[in-house]
C-alpha positions as CSV (number, residue, x, y, z in Angstrom):
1,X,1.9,8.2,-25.6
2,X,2.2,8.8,-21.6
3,X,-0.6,9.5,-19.9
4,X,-1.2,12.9,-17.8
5,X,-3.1,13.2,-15.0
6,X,-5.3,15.6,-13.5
7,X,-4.2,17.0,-10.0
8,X,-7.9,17.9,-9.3
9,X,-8.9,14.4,-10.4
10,X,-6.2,13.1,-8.7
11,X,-7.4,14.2,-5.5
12,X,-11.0,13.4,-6.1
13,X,-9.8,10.0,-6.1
14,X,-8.2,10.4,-2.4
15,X,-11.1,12.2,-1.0
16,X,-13.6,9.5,-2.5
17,X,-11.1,6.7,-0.9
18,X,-11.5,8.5,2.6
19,X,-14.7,9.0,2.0
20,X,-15.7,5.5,1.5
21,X,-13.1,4.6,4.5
22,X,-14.6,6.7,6.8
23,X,-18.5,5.8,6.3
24,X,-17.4,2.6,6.8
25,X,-15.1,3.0,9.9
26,X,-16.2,6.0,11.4
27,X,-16.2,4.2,15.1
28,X,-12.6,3.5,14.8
29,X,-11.1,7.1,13.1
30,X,-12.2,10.8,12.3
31,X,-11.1,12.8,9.5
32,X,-7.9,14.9,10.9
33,X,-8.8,18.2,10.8
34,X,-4.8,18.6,9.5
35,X,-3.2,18.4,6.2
36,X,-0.5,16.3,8.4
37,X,-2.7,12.8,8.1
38,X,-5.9,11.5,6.5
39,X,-7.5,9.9,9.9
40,X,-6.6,10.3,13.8
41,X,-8.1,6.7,15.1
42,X,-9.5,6.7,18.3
43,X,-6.2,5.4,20.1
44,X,-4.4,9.0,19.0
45,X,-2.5,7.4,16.3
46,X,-2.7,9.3,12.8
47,X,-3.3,7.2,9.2
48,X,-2.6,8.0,5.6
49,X,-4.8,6.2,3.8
50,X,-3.5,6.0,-0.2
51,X,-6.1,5.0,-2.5
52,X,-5.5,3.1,-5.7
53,X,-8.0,3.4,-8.4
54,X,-5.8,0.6,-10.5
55,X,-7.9,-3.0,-9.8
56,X,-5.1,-5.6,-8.8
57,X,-7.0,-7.8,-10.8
58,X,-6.2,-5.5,-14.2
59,X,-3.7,-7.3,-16.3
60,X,-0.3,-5.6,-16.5
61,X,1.3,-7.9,-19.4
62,X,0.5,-10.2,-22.2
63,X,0.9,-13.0,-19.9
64,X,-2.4,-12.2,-18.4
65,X,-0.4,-12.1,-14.7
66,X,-2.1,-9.8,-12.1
67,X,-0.7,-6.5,-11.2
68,X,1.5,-7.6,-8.5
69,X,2.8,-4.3,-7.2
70,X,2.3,-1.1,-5.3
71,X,3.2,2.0,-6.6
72,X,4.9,4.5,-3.8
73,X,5.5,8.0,-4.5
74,X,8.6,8.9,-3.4
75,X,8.7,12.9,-4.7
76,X,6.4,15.3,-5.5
77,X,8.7,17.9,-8.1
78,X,7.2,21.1,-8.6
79,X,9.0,24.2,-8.0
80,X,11.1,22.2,-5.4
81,X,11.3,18.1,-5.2
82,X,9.2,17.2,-1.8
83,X,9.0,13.4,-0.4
84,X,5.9,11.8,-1.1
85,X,3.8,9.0,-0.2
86,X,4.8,7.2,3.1
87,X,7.9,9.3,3.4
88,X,5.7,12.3,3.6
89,X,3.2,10.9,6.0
90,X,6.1,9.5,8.0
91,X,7.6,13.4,8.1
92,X,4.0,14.4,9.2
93,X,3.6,12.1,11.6
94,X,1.6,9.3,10.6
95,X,2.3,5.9,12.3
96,X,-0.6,3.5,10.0
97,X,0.0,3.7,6.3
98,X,-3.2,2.0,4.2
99,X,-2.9,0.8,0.9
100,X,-6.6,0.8,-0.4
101,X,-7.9,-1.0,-3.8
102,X,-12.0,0.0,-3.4
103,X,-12.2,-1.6,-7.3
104,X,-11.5,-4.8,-5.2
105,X,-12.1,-4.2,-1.4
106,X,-9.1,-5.3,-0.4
107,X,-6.7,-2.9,1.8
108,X,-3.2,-3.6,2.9
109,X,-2.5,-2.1,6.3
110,X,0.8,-1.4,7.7
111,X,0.9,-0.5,11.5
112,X,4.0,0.8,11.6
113,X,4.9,3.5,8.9
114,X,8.3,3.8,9.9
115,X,9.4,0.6,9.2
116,X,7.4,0.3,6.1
117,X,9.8,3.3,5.1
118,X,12.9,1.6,6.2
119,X,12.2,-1.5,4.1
120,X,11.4,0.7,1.1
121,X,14.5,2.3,1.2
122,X,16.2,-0.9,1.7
123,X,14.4,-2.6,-1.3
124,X,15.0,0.5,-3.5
125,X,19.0,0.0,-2.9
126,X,19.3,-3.9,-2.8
127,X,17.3,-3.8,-6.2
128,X,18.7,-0.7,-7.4
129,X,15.2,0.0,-8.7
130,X,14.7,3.3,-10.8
131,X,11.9,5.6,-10.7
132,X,8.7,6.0,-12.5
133,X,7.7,9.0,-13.2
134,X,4.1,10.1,-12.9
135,X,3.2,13.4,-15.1
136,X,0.6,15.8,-13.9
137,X,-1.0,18.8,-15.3
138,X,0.3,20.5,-12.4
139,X,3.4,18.7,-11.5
140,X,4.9,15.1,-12.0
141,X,5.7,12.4,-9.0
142,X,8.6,9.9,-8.9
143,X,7.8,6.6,-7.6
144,X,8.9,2.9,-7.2
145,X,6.9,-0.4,-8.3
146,X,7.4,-2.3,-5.1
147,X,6.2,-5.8,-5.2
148,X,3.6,-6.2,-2.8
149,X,5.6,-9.7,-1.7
150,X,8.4,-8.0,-0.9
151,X,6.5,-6.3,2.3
152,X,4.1,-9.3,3.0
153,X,5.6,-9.5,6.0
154,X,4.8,-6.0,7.5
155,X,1.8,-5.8,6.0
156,X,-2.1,-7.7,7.1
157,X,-4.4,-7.7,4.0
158,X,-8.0,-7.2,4.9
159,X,-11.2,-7.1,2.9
160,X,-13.0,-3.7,2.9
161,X,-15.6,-3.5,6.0
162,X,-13.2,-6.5,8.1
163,X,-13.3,-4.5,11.4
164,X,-10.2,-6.2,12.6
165,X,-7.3,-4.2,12.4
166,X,-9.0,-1.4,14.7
167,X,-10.6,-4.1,17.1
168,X,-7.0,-5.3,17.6
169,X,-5.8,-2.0,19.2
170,X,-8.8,-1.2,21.5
């Protein structure tokens, strides 16, 4: 049986992801007063911030491997099919996408969205990789397992509270 999910639940999760990202980092970013980004850091640059409430450490097969992947929407279909997840926030004008796990406290930062966007696109076609689709009471999402190797090397992993990846840009 698939699963549906609950927009307003959905979004719960998001807000509870920013809110845990922004008690903790409020020196470094604000909440953008916009529906264009999650956070506008103190340098000017804007951040979505996607929140994952899937632990990495859940199994995802009888061989008892970790999840290895991130999911990334890639359309929002509705009434009309919108992009989604770092597509979107690259359309909007992010420049950081975030990748948060708060069930471990580990986040995956990518400083520049637009080639994070690139390389999805070019992993999509080289693997020919299908969608998932993602059904919600309200609407469903269509979205790409990407293997979180395949991007290690645009990417920094940092444990939730490391103070780093702003420090680096001040």
């Amino acid at each position: 049986m698939k699963k549906t999910y609950d927009f307003d639940e959905r979004r719960e999760v998001g807000d509870e992801g920013e809110d845990l990202f922004l008690a903790r980092y409020s020196p470094y970013l604000r909440k953008y007063d916009n529906y264009d980004s999650d956070f506008i850091l103190t340098d000017g640059r804007k951040m979505e911030l996607k929140t994952d409430t899937w632990s990495m450490s859940n199994v995802f097969d009888a061989a008892k491997k970790l999840t290895p992947n991130f999911f990334m929407e890639r359309y929002i279909l509705g009434k009309k099919k919108t992009p989604g997840g770092p597509w979107q926030a690259a359309l909007k004008g992010s420049t950081i996408f975030v990748y948060f796990y708060p069930a471990d406290g580990i986040f995956f930062w990518f400083d520049e969205l637009s080639g994070l966007v690139r390389r999805l696109n070019d992993e999509i076609d080289r693997r020919s990789l299908s969608c998932c689709r993602v059904d919600n009471k309200r609407y469903y999402a269509e979205g790409y397992k990407i293997h979180r190797s395949w991007l290690k090397d645009i990417y920094t992993q940092y444990n939730f509270g490391d103070e780093s990846p702003f420090k680096e840009d001040l």
